[in-house]
C-alpha positions in Angstrom: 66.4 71.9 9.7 67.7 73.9 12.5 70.8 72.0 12.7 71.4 73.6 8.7 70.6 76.9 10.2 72.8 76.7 12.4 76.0 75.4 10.3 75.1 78.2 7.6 75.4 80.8 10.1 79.1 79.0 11.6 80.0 79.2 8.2 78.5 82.7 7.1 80.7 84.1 10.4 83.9 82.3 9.5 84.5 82.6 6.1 82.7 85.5 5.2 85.8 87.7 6.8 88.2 85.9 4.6 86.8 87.5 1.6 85.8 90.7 2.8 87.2 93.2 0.5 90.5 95.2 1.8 90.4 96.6 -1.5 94.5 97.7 -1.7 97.4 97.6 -3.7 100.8 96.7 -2.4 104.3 97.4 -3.7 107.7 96.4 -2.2 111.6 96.7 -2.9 114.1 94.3 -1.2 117.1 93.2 -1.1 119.0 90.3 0.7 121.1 87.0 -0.2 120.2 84.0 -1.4 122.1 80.6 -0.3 122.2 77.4 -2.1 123.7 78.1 -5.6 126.4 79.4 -3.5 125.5 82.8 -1.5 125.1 85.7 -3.6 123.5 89.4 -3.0 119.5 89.8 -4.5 117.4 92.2 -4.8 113.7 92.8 -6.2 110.4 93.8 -6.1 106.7 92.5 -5.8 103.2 94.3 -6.5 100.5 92.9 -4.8 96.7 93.6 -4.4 94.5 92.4 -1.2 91.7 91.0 -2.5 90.5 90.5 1.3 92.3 90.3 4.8 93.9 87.5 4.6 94.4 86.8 1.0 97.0 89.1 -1.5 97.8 87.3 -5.1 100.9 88.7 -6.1 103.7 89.2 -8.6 107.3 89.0 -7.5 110.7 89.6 -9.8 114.2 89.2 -8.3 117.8 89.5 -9.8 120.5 87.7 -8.7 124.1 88.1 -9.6 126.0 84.9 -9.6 129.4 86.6 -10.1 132.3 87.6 -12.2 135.5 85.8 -12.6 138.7 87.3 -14.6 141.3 85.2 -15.0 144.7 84.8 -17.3 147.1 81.7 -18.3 149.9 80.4 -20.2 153.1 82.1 -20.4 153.6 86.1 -21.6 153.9 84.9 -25.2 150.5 82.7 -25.3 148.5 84.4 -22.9 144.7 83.7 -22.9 142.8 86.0 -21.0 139.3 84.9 -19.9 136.3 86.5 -18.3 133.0 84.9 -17.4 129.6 86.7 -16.0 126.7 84.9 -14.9 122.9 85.9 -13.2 119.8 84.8 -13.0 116.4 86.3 -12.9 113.3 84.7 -10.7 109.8 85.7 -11.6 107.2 84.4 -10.2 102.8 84.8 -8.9 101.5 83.7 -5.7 99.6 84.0 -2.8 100.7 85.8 0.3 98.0 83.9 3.1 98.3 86.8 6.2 97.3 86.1 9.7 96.4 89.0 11.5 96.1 89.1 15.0 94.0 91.0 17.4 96.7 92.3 19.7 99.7 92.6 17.4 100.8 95.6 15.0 103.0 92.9 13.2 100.6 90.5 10.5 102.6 87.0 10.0 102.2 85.7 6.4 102.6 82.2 4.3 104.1 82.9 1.0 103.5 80.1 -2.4 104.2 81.2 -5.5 105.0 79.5 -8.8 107.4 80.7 -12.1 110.5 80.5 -13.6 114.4 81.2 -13.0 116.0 82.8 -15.6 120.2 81.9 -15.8 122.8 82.6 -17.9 126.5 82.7 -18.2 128.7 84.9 -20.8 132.3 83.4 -21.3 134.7 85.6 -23.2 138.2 84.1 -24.2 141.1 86.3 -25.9 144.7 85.2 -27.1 147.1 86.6 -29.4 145.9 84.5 -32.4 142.1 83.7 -31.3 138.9 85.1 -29.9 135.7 83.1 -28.1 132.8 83.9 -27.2 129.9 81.9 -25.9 126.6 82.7 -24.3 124.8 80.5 -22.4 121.4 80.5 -20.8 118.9 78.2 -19.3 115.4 78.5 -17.8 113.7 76.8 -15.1 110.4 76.0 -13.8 110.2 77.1 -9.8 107.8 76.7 -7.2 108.2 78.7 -3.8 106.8 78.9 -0.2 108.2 80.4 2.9 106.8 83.1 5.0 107.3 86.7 6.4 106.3 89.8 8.9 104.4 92.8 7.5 105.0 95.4 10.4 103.2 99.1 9.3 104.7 102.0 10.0 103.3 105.3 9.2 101.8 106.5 6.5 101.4 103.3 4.2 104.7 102.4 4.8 106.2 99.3 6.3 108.8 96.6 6.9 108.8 92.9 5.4 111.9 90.6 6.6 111.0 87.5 4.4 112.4 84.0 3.9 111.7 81.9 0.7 112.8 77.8 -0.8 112.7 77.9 -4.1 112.9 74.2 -5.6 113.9 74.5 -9.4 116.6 71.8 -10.6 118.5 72.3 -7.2 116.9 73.6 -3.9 117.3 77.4 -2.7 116.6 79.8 -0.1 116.4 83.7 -0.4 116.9 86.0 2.9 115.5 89.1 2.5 114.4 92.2 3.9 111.8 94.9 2.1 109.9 98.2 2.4 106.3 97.8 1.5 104.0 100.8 0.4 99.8 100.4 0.3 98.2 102.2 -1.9 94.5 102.7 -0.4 
């Protein structure tokens, strides 16, 4: 009997502060580059809210554009001019697990999330006698971990340098850098 007494205290200490409320909401802007699909520019933004110390559920959206291509052939009598624009879109939910640590302003974090990659591709073709145009698009089931630094500043605000894999049909990874703003 004391040896249960004893194991529901260890366990009242040690989980307990993992769902202590923190009672906060979280928003963040970043930007950065993905590599993978070929590197491109992204940027984004995620609302979170800590629902203890070490545990924030969150909501992330990103935009990615895949780039713009202009090109022309055939001789000046049957030219063809063409023009193609593609992006994508990444939404996703997940968990940000944070690790704070006594002695450091900086709190490490584990990222997971899972959603869906939104891509598409416009193709415009024009010549003399004919026009085409042709819109593609295509969306993707995603799951993502990776990890990051929250590092306060003043007043609410901080930094958050960030690195995400995203695994969709092909295998990702986003670079990024933020400004984060609690709401208390």
């Amino acid at each position: 009997m004391r040896i249960l007494k004893v194991l529901s205290a260890i366990s009242v200490f040690c989980v307990t502060p993992l769902f202590a409320q923190a009672d906060y909401a979280e928003l963040a802007g970043f930007g950065g580059f993905v590599s993978g699909i070929g590197t491109h520019g992204t940027v984004g933004g995620s609302l979170g809210y800590s629902t203890s110390r070490h545990i924030m559920p969150i909501l992330e959206f990103s935009y990615i554009p895949l780039g713009s291509d202009e090109f022309a052939f055939g001789d000046r009598f049957s030219r063809t001019l063409v023009r193609r624009d593609s992006r994508a879109y990444e939404f996703n939910g997940g968990l940000h697990i944070r690790f704070p640590m006594s002695r450091w302003r900086a709190v490490p974090y584990g990222a997971f999330g899972l959603g869906f990659v939104r891509s598409s591709v416009e193709i415009d073709s024009a010549s003399f006698l004919q026009q085409y145009s042709n819109r593609l698009s295509d969306t993707d089931f995603a799951a993502s971990f990776g990890g990051g630094v929250r590092y306060p500043i003043a007043g609410g605000f901080g930094l958050r340098p960030e690195i995400k894999v995203f695994t969709t049909g092909s295998t990702w990874v986003r670079f990024s850098a933020g400004i984060y703003y609690e709401f208390r």
